[in-house]
C-alpha positions as CSV (number, residue, x, y, z in Angstrom):
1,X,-24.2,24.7,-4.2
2,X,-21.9,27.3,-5.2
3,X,-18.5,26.8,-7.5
4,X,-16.4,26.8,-4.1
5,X,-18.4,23.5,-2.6
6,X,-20.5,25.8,-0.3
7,X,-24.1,25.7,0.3
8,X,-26.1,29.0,-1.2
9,X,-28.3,30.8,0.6
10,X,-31.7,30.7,-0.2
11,X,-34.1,34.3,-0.3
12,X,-37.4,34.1,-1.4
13,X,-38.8,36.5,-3.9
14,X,-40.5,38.4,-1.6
15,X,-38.0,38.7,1.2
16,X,-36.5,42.2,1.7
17,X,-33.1,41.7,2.6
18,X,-31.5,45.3,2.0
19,X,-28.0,46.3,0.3
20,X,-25.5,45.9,2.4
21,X,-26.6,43.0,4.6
22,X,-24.4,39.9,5.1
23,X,-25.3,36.7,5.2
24,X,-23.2,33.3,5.6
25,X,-23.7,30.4,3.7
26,X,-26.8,28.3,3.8
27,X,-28.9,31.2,5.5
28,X,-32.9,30.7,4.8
29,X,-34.5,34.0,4.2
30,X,-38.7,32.8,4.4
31,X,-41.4,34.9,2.4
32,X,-42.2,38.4,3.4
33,X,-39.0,38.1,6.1
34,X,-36.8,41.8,6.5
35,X,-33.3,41.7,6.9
36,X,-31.8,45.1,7.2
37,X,-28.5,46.3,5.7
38,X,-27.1,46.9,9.4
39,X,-27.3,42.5,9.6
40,X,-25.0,40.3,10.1
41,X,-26.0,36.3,9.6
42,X,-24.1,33.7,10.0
43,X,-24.3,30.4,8.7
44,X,-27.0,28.4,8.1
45,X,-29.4,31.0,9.7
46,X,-32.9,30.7,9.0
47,X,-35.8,33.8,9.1
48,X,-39.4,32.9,8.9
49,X,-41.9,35.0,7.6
50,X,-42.7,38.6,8.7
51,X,-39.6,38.6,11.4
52,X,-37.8,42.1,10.8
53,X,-34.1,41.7,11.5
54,X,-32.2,45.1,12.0
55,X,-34.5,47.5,12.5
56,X,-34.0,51.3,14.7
57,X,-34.0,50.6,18.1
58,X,-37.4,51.6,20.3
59,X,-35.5,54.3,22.0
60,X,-36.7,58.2,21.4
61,X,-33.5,59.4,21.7
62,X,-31.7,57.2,19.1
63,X,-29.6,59.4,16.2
64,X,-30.6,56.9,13.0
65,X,-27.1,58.7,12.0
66,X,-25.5,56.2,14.0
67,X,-23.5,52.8,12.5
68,X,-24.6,49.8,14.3
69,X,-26.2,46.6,14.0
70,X,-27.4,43.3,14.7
71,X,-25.3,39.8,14.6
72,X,-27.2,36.8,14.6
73,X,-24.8,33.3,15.0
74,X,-24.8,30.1,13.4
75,X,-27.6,28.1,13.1
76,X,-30.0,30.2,15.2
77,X,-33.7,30.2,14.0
78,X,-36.0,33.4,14.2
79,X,-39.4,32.2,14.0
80,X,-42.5,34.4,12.4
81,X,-42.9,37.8,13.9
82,X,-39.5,38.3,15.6
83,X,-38.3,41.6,15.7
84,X,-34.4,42.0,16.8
85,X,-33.1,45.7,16.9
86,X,-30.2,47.5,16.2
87,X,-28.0,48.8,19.1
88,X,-27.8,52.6,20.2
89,X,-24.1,53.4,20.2
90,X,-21.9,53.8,17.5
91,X,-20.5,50.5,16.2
92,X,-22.3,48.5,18.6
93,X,-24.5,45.1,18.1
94,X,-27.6,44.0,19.3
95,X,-26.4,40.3,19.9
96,X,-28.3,36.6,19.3
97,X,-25.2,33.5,19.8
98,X,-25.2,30.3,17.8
99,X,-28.0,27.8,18.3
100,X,-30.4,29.5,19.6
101,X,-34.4,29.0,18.9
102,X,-36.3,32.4,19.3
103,X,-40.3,31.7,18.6
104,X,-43.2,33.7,17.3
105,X,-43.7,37.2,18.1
106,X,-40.7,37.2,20.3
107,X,-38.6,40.9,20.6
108,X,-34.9,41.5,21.8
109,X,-34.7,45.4,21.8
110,X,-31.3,47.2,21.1
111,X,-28.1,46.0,22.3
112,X,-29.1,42.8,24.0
113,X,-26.9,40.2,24.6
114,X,-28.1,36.7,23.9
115,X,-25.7,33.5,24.3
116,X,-25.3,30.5,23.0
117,X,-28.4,27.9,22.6
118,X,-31.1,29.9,24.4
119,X,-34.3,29.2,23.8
120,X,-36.9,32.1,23.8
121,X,-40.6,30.8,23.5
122,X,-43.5,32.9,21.7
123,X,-43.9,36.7,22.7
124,X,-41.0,36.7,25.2
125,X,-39.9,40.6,25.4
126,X,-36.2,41.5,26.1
127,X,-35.7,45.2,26.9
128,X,-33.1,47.2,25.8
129,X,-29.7,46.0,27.3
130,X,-30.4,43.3,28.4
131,X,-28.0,39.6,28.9
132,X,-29.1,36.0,29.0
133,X,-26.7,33.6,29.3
134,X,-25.8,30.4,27.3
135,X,-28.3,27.8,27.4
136,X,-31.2,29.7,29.1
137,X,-34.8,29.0,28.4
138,X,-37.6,31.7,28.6
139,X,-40.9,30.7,28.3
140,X,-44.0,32.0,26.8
141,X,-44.8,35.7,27.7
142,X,-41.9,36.3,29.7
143,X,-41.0,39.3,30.0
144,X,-37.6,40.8,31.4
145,X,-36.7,44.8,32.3
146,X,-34.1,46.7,30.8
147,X,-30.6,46.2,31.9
148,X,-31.7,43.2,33.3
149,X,-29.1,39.6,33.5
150,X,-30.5,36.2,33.2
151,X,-27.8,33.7,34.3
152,X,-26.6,30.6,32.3
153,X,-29.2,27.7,32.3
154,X,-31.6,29.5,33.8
155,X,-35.0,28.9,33.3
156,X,-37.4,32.0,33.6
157,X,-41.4,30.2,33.7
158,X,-44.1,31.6,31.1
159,X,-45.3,34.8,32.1
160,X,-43.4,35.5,34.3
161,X,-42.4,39.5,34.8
162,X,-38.5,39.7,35.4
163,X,-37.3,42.8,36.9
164,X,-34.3,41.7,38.8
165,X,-31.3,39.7,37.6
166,X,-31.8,36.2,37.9
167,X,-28.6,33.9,38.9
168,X,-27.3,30.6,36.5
169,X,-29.0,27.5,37.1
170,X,-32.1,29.1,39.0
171,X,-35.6,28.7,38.1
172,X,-38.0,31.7,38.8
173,X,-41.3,32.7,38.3
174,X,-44.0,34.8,38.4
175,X,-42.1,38.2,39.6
176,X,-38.4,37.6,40.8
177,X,-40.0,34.5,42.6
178,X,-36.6,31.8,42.7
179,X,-38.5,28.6,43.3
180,X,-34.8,26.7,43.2
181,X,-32.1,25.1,41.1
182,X,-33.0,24.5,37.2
183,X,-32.3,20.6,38.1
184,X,-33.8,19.5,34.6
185,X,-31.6,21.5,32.8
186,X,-28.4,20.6,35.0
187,X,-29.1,16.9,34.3
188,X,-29.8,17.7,30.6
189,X,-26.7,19.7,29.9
190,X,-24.9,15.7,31.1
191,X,-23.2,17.8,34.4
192,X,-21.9,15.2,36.8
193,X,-23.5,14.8,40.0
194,X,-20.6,16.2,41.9
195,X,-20.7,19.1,39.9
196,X,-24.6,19.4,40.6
197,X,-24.1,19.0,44.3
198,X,-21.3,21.4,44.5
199,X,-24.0,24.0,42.4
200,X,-26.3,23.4,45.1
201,X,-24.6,23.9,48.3
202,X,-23.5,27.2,46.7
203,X,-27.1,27.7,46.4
204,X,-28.1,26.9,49.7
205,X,-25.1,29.0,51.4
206,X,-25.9,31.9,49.4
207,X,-29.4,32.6,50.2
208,X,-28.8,30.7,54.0
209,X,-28.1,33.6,56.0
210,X,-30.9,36.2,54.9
211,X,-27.9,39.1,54.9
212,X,-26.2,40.5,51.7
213,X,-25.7,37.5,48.9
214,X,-23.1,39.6,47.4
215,X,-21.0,39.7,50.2
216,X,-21.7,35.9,51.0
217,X,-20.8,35.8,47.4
218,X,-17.5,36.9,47.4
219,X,-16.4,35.4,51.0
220,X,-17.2,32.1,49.4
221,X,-14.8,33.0,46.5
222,X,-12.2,33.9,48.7
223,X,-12.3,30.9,50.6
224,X,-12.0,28.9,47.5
225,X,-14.6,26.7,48.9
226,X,-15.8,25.0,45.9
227,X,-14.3,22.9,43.2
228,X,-16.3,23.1,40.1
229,X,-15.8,25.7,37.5
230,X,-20.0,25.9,37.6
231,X,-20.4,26.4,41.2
232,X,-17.9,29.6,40.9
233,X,-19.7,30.7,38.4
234,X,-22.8,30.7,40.1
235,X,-21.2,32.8,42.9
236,X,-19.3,35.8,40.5
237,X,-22.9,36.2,39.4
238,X,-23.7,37.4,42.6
239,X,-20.7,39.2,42.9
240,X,-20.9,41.3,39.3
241,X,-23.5,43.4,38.1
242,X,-25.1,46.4,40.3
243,X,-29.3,45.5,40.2
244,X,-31.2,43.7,42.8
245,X,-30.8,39.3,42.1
246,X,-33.9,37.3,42.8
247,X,-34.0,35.6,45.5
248,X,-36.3,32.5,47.0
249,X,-39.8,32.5,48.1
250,X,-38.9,31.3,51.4
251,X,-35.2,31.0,53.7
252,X,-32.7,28.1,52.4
253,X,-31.3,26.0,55.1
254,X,-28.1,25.9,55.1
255,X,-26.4,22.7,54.0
């Protein structure tokens, strides 16, 4: 503890974090760990062995000239072997939010987006660009394309190969394959059974007619037809972004 009350940060001897780096208070830097000096850590974040924080982004066309970097929020773990790249445009940052667990040999390439409390499990691959949403959980292998959205609460299977977005509160496998409503992860994050219900007729009137979601999408909007902050979330997913969305194995019946 330093003379201001605050917990010090702990590097081991042979950590490389480089000159210009900044770290919060109570930040665990593990043996043989790289921080680079484009990193920003918040507090209490902790970097296991052989994880290399901050380096050039995979991207041939990338001017190492360029000022950016990599922000990495409170409390978030990177387990051994991460990797987490810079972004590619000027002042930009390759993003990981508060709380979030990211396992062995895992690698979010330049300018992702991560939110809050995602979970990543070992050798999930992010491509460049790419956003997953607060509270998502990727499991082993996974593996999601470039540019690609993964919706809050989702829950993307172990190897799985993601190439389309995938919408809040779905669970998919395999590739693009929605198999339904991430119902484990609704109860678990204490939403109230209205709130799941509403989630799920949204669902079911989304995917029900077969035609364009997007446009089912945003006539649902406009009719104001659902109550819960979540459910209307669920449908500006559809509405936003300008890639293919997942959709289920087989027709939903309408509700």
């Amino acid at each position: 503890m330093n003379d201001r009350g605050k917990i010090t940060t702990t590097i081991h001897p042979t950590a490389l974090v480089e000159d210009g780096a900044q770290l919060g208070d109570a930040c665990i830097v593990h043996a043989h760990a790289i921080v680079g000096r484009h990193c920003i850590l918040e507090n209490e974040v902790e970097v296991h062995p052989f994880a290399v924080l901050g380096g050039p982004p995979q991207d041939l066309s990338f001017d190492s000239r360029i000022q950016s970097g990599v922000r990495i929020g409170a409390r978030t773990v990177i387990r051994e072997q991460v990797t987490v790249n810079r972004a590619t445009h000027e002042n930009g940052f390759t993003e990981i939010g508060a709380d979030c667990f990211i396992m062995t040999a895992a690698h979010v390439a330049h300018d992702c987006r991560v939110g809050r409390r995602v979970i990543m499990a070992n050798a999930v691959l992010l491509g460049g660009h790419v956003q997953i949403g607060d509270h998502a959980f990727l499991g082993g292998g996974a593996v999601v394309h470039q540019h690609g959205r993964i919706g809050e609460s989702a829950m993307i299977a172990g190897g799985s190969r993601i190439t389309e977005d995938v919408a809040p509160f779905c669970l998919c496998a395999e590739r693009n394959d929605v198999l339904g409503l991430n119902l484990v992860g609704l109860r678990r994050r204490g939403f109230t059974r209205e709130v799941v219900q509403d989630i799920k007729l949204a669902y079911r009137r989304v995917h029900a007619a077969g035609g364009n979601r997007r446009n089912a999408a945003a006539a649902l909007l406009e009719q104001k037809a659902y109550a819960s902050e979540q459910a209307r979330h669920f449908l500006e997913f559809y509405v936003g972004g300008n890639r293919r969305l997942a959709r289920p194995r087989s027709r939903v019946l309408d509700a």
